[in-house]
N, C-alpha and C positions, 0 to 999 in steps of 0.2 A: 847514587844512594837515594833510596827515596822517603821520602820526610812525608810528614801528615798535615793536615790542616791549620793542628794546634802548637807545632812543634815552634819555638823558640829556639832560633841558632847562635853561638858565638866559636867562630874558630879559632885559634888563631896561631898558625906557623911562623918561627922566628928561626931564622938561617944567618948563619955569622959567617956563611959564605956561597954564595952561588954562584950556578951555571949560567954560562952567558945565554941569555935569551931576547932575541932581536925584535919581539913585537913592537908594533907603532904605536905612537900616542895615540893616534885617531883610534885605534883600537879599543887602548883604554878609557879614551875618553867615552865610544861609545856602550862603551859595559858599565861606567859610572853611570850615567845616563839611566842608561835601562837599569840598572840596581834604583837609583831613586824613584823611577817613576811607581815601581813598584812597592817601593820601601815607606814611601810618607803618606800614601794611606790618604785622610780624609784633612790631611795636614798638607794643604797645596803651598801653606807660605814655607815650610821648613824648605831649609838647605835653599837660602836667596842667592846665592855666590856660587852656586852650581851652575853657570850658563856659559855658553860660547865667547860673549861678548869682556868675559872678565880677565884683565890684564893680565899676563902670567902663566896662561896655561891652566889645564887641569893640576897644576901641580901647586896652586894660590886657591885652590876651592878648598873650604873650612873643611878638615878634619883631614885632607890628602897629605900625605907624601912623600915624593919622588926624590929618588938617588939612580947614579948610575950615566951614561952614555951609551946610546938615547938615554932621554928621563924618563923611568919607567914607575908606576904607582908602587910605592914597598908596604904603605900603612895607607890603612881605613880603621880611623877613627873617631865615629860617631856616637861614643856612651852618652845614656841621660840625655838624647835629642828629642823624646818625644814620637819616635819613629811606630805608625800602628798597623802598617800595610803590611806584605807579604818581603820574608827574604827569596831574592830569586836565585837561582844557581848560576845566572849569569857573571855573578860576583867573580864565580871561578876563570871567567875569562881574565882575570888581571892576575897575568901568568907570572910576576914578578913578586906579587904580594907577600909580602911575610908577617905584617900583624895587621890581622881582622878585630877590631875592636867594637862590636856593637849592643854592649850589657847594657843592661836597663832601660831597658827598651819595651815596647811593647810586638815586638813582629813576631808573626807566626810563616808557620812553613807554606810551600807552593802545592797547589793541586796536580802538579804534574809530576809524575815519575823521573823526568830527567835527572841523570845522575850530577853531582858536582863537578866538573873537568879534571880528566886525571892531572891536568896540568898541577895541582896543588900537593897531591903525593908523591910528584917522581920524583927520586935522588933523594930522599933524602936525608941531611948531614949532618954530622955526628952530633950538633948541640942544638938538636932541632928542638922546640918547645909547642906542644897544646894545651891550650888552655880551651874548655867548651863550658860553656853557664847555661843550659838550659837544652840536652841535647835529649833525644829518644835513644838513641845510640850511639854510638862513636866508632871515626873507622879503624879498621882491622888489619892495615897492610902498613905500619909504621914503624918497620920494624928498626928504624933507629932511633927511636923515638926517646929521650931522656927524661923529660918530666909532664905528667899528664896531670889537668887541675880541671876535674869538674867539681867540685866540691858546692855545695848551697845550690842548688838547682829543682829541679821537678823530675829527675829525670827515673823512669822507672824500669820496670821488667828486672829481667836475671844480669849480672855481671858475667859478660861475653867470657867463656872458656877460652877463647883466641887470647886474649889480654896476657897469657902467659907465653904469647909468641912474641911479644914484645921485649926482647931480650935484652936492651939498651936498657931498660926504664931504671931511674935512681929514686924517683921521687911519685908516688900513687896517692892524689885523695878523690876519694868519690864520697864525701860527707858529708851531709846534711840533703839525702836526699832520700827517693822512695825504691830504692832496690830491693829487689826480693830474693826468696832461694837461697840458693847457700850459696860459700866464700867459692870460687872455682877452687877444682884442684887444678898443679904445674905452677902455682906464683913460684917453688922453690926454686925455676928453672931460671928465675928472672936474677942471676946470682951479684948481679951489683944492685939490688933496691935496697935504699936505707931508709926510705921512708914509706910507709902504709898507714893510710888512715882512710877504713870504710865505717865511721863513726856516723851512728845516729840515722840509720834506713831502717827496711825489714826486713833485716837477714835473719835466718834463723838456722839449723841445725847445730852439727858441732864444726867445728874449725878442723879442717885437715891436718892432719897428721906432718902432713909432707911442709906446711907452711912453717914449721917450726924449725926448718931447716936452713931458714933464711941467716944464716951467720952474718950476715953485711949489717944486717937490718936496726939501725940507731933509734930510729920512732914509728911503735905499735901500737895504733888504736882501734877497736871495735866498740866503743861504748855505747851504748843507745841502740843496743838490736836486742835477737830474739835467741842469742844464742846460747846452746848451753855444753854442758861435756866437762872436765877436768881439765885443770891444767898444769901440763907436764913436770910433774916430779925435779926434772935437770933442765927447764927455761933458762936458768941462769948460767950453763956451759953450752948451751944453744944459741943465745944471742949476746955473745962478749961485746960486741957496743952500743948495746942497748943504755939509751939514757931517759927514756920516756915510754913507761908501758900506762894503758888503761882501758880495763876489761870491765867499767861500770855498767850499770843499769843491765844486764844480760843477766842468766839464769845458770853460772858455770857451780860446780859441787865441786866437793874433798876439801882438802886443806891449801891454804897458801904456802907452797911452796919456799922450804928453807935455801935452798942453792939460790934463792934472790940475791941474797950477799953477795954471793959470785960477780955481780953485775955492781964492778966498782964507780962505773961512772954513771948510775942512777942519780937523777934528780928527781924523779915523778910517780909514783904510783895512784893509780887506782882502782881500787877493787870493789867499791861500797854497791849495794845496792845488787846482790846477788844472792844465792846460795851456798857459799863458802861454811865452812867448819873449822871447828880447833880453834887455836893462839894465833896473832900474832906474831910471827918470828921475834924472839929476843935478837936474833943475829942482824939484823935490821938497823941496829944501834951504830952499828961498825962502818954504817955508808952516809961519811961527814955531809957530802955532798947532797945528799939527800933534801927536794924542798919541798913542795906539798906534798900531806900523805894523804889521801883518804883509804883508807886499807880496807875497808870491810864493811860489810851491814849482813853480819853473822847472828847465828839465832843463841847459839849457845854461851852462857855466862863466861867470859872470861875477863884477865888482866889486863892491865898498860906495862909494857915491861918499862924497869927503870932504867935502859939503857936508851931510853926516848932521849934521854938530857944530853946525850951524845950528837944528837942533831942538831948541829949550833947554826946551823944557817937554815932551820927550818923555819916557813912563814908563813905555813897553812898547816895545822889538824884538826879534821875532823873525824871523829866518833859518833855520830848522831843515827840515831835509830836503832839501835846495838843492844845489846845486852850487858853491858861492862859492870862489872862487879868488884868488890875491894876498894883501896884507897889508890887513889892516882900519887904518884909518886912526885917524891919532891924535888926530884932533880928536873921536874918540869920546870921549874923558877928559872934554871940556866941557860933556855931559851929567851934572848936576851930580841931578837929577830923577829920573835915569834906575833903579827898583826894578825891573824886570825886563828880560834881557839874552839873549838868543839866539845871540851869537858871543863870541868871545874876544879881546879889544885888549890893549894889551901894556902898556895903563895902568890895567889890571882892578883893580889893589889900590886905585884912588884913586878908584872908586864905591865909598863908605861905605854906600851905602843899600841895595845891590844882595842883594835877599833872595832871586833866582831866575836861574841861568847855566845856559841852555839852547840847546847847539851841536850836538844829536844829528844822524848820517845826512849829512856836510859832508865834506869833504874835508882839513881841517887836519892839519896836522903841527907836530913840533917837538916841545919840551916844554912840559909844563904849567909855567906861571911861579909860580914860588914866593909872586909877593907876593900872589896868590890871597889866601891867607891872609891878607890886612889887609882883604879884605871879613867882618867880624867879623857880619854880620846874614843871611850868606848860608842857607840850609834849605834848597835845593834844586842839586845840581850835576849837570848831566845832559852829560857828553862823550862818552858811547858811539857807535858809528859812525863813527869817523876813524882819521887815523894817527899820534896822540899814542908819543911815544917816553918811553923813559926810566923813571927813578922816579916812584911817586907823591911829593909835594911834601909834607916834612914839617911844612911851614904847615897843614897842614889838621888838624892838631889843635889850630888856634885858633878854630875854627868852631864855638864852644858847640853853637849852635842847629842843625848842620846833621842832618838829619832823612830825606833820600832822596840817596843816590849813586852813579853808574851809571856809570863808567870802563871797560864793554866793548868788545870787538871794538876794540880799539886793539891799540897793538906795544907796552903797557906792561911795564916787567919788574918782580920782586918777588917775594914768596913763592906757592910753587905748592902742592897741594895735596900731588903725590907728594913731594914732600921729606922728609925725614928730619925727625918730630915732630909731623907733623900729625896720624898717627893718633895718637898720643896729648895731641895737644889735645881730636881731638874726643872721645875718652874721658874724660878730664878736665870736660870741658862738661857731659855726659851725666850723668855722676857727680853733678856738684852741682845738676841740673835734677833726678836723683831723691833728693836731700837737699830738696829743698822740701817744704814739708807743710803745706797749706789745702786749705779744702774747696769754695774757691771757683778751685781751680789744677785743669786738669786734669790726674789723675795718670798719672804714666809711670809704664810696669811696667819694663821695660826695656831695653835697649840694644845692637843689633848691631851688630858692625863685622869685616867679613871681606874676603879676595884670592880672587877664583875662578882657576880656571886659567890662563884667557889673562891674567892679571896685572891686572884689571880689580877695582877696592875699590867695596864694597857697605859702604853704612854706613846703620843704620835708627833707629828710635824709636819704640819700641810703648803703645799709648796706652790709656786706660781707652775703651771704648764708649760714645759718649753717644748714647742712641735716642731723643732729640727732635733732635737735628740742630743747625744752626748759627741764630744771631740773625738773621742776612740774610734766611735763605727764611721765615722768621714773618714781617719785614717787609715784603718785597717778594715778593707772592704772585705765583710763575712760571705759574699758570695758575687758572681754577675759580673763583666766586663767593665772597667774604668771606664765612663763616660764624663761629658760636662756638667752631668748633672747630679752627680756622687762624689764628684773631688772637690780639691780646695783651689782656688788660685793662690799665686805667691802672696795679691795683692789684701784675698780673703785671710792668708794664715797670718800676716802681716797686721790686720788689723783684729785677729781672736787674740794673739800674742798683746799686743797694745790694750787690750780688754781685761786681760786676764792682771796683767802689773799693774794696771791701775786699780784694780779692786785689792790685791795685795797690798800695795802700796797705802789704800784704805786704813783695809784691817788693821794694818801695823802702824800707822804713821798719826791717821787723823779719824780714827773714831774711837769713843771712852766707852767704856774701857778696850782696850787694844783685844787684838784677838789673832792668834797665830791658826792657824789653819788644818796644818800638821799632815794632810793626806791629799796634796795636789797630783792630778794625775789626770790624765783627757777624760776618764769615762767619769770624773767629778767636774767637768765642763762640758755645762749645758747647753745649745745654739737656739735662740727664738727667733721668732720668725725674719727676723731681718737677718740673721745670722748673726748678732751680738750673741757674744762669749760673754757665760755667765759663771761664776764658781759656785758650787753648791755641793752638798754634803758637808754640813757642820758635825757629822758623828763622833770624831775622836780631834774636834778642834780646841785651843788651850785660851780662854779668857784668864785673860793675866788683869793683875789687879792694877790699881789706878795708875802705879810706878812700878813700871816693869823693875827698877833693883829692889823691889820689895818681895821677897816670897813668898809663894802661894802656900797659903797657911790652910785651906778653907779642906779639911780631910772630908767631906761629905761632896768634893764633885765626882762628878762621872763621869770623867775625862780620866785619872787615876796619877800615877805619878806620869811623866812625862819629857822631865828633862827641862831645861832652859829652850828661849828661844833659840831656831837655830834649823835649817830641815838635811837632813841626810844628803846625802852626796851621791849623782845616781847610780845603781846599781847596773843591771843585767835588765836588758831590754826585756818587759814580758811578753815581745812577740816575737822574740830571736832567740833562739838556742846557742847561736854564735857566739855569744854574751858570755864568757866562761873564765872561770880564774880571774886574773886579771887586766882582762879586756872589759871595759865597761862601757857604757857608753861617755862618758867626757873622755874616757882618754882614746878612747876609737873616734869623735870627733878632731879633738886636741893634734892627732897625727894625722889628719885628713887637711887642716889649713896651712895656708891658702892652697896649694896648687891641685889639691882632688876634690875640690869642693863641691863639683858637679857630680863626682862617686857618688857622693851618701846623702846630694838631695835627695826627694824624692821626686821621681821624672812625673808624674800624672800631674802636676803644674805646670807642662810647657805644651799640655793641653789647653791651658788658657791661654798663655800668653806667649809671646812669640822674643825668645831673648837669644836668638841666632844668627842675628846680624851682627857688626861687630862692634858699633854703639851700644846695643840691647845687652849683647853679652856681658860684653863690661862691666856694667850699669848694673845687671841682674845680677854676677857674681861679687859684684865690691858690695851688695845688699846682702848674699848670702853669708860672706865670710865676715861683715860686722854681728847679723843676728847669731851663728856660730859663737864668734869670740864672746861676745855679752852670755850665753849660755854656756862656755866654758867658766866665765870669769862669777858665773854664778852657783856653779856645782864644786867651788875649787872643795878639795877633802877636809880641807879645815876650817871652819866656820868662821872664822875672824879673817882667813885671805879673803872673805868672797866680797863683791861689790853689795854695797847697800842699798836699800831696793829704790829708795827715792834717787839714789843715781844710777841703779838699774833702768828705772820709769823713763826717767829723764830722758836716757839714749836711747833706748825702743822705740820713744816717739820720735825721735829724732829720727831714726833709721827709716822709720816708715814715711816721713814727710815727705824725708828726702827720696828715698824708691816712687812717690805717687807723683812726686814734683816732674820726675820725668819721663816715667810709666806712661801716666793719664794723655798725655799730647801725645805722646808716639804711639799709642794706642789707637787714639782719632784719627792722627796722619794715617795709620796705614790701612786704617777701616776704610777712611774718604777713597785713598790711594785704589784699594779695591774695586769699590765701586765705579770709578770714571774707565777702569779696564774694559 
């Protein structure tokens, strides 16, 4: 098979039983070999424990190993090494292998046309497994192939029509990538897949006809393409154990089909975010099991049928961006489950749980109901885009935790900016934003505020210069190959992190008046020139008065309401799509410790630093998995579990003491060590 320049490989075959195959170790040993020499790139120290001289065989070198009589290589697994050179097709000489494990990685494909060795596709047996992250193609002769995962990769062009020669497969995703074209026709022929998910490419036309024939098929996703067409009338006597459909973000027309019912064992819809027409199925009410819906982001005015309240174990809906008309029905209260909420029912104060009210882009009116406010765990209120009247509802300063609140483009009345005192609020604000003084804040010089002619107020905030920019774009490189000189070391994020809590720790602990912050986030972390991490962007930050149990009385700030101390619980990564339902990030880290810790670092640090020995590793991971836990133990969802920042502080400097106490000498050791070579 022949691969490109750019191509990015991960194979990996997993056999629960093989053929005897009699190669020598020296064999494998020399295909290891040549796989590294070509694999580590401009990284000569990686893989120390790859040499002749090491006890044990190739089968004691880090990331090998060996089962079998001979001992023959079964796993290569080198994720998160750092790895930036060329994969070579020599790999395929280790005729025995069955997991190739090489994600997160930086390698790109060989210049040369040589094929992989067939030795990697013959035989093979019935519970074979690929998994590829990062492929140009994938091959075409598997025909007993059971579960294929390239899903999150770069991989593009058309989805190979051969794929429906795979007549084994049970389990398809190829999501989260750049595919184009349309769905192949023949997937019908694939009659045992129960899982399909080619979510979030650029697929476009309409869906074949013949895919709808897939009766096996329990989880269907396309969301996030370009597809459009109708869909089918009788889905629901098409796919009897369907339990997870979602047809968002795509361009599909007609109505939501009523034979949905038919599909007793749904938990999942979604359809938002298309061309859909008509109602909501009332029949919809009937499927107990039933848990997020997002059903629709239809043009035409309609209802919430009341048979909603028949969904007792539902715990997500949303309506947002809709047209919904009439009154929401009261049997919404009976949703007793129900933590996320996308309209507004008039028995809102009696979901306790409801930590998300999301009504944006609808058509409501009225006023907002005061008992809002007895949803005491709410963090997010989003009603902007309606015709909300009136005051804001002075309950909502029983919302400890609330964290994001968006009341625009409503008919709300209340304090306006031109009124008489605002400009000297926000003089006032300015004032004590340049009474702060750390060197982890960034400073403000000073502060304008003026009327130009046509009666129009200019109000500014002039800032110190920071010429290495914001945490973001060191993060997430907007273009250009990773090099030394665009990333972080462990040792550099170690010490923005220890910059950043003690400037929180500031704000909140030991400067008058206190000052919550309210919008932490990398691209409000600024780097100068030494690379000190600064916090800046005071725009929507909350100066509490002298005693924080005192309430903020002062109606002329420009902060607005805001909620108590306290900062939201993180969401959905905003540079991952992965990020969906309820996978966030703390609980996608929270399930990553200890043992995947090296998964979901991020590898362009072990371009600095060399933690692959097995001192270093150690050392690097018991550093990784405390700064993790400290960032779980500070996102917990309830504002009163989380750790307190002065004993947040406390242990980040701690954490980092102790990574530099051992770092720094084995850093020098193996610089020296270099040089006398």
């Amino acid at each position: 098979m022949a691969m490109s320049t750019v191509t990015l490989l991960l194979l990996l075959f997993a056999f629960t039983s093989m053929s005897t195959i009699t190669s020598a170790d020296a064999d494998d040993a020399a295909a290891l070999l040549a796989f590294k020499a070509a694999a580590i790139g401009d990284g000569g120290y990686r893989l120390p424990s790859w040499n002749a001289s090491v006890t044990g065989g190739i089968c004691s070198w880090e990331g090998v190993t060996c089962q079998g009589k001979p001992r023959q290589v079964v796993t290569l697994s080198l994720s998160s090494r750092g790895l930036n050179g060329v994969l070579s097709p020599v790999i395929g000489n280790l005729s025995s292998l069955t997991i190739l494990d090489l994600g997160s990685n930086m390698l790109s494909g060989c210049h040369t046309r040589k094929s992989w060795p067939s030795t990697m596709s013959r035989d093979p047996q019935p519970e074979q497994q690929l998994v590829l992250r990062s492929l140009g193609a994938f091959p075409r002769s598997l025909a007993r192939l059971k579960v294929l995962k390239l899903w999150k990769n770069n991989l593009t062009g058309t989805i190979p029509v051969s794929m429906a020669n795979l007549s084994s497969l049970s389990f398809v995703s190829l999501a989260f990538n750049q595919f184009e074209g349309t769905i192949p026709p023949g997937l019908d022929r694939i009659a045992s897949l129960r899982h399909l998910d080619l979510a979030y490419n650029h697929l476009s036309g309409e869906s074949p006809h013949s895919l709808y024939n897939l009766s096996s098929l329990e989880v269907f996703q396309l969301q996030g393409n370009m597809l459009h067409g109708e869909i089918p009338y009788d889905i629901g006597s098409r796919f009897p154990r369907l339990w997870v459909i979602s047809l968002a973000f795509n361009q599909f027309t007609g109505s939501i089909p009523e034979s949905l019912t038919n599909l007793t064992a749904l938990q999942l819809i979604e359809f938002t975010e298309n061309k859909l027409s008509g109602h909501v199925p009332r029949t919809l009410g009937k499927l107990p099991d039933l848990l997020p819906q997002d059903v629709a982001h239809q043009r035409e005015p309609r209802t919430i049928p009341a048979s909603i309240g028949n969904l007792v174990n539902l715990g997500f809906l949303s309506f947002a961006n809709n047209s919904i008309s009439g009154a929401v029905p009261d049997s919404i209260g009976k949703l007793g489950n129900l933590a996320n909420l996308g309209s507004l029912p008039s028995e809102v104060g009696s979901l306790g749980n409801l930590n998300q009210l999301i009504l944006s882009g609808n058509q409501l009116s009225g006023q907002i109901p005061d008992s809002i406010g007895r949803c005491t765990v709410l963090e997010r209120l989003l009603l902007d885009g309606n015709s909300f009247e009136g005051t804001i509802p002075q309950s909502l300063e029983n919302l400890k935790g609330l964290a994001a609140l968006n009341l625009s483009m409503n008919k709300l009345s209340g304090f306006k900016l031109q009124q008489s005192g605002s400009n000297k609020s926000f003089v006032a604000e300015c004032e004590a934003l340049k009474r702060v003084r750390h060197h982890c804040l960034i400073k403000i010089i000073t502060c304008c505020s003026s009327i130009n002619h046509q009666g129009q107020e200019f109000k500014a905030l002039v800032f110190e210069f920071m010429p290495n920019g914001n945490l973001n774009d060191w993060l997430h490189l907007k273009s250009g190959i990773p090099t030394l000189r665009n990333t972080l070391s462990l040792e550099q994020r170690l010490d923005i992190a220890v910059n950043i809590i003690d400037a929180l720790d500031y704000l909140h602990n030991h400067c008058q008046p206190p000052i919550v912050h309210c919008d932490l986030k990398p691209s409000n972390i600024l780097l100068a020139e030494d690379m000190t991490a600064c916090v800046g962007d005071f725009g929507i930050s909350r100066i509490l008065p002298e005693s924080a149990n005192i309430a903020l009385q002062n109606s002329n700030s420009t902060i607005g309401v805001r909620g108590s101390i306290g900062y939201i619980a993180p969401g959905r990564s905003p540079t991952d799509d992965m990020f969906r339902g309820s996978l966030d990030l703390h609980n996608f880290s929270e399930d990553a410790l200890p043992e995947r810790v090296w998964e979901i670092a991020d590898s362009t640090m072990w371009m600095h630093d060399d933690a692959y020995n097995s001192n270093a590793r150690s050392r690097t991971e018991s550093c990784l998995v405390s700064v993790i836990a400290l960032g779980i133990s500070c996102s917990k969802k309830q504002p009163r579990e989380r750790i307190l920042i002065q004993d947040a502080t406390i242990e980040m400097h701690a954490i980092r003491d102790s990574y530099l106490k051992f770092a720094r000498p084995l850093l020098l050791h193996e610089r020296v060590a270099t040089t006398l070579q």
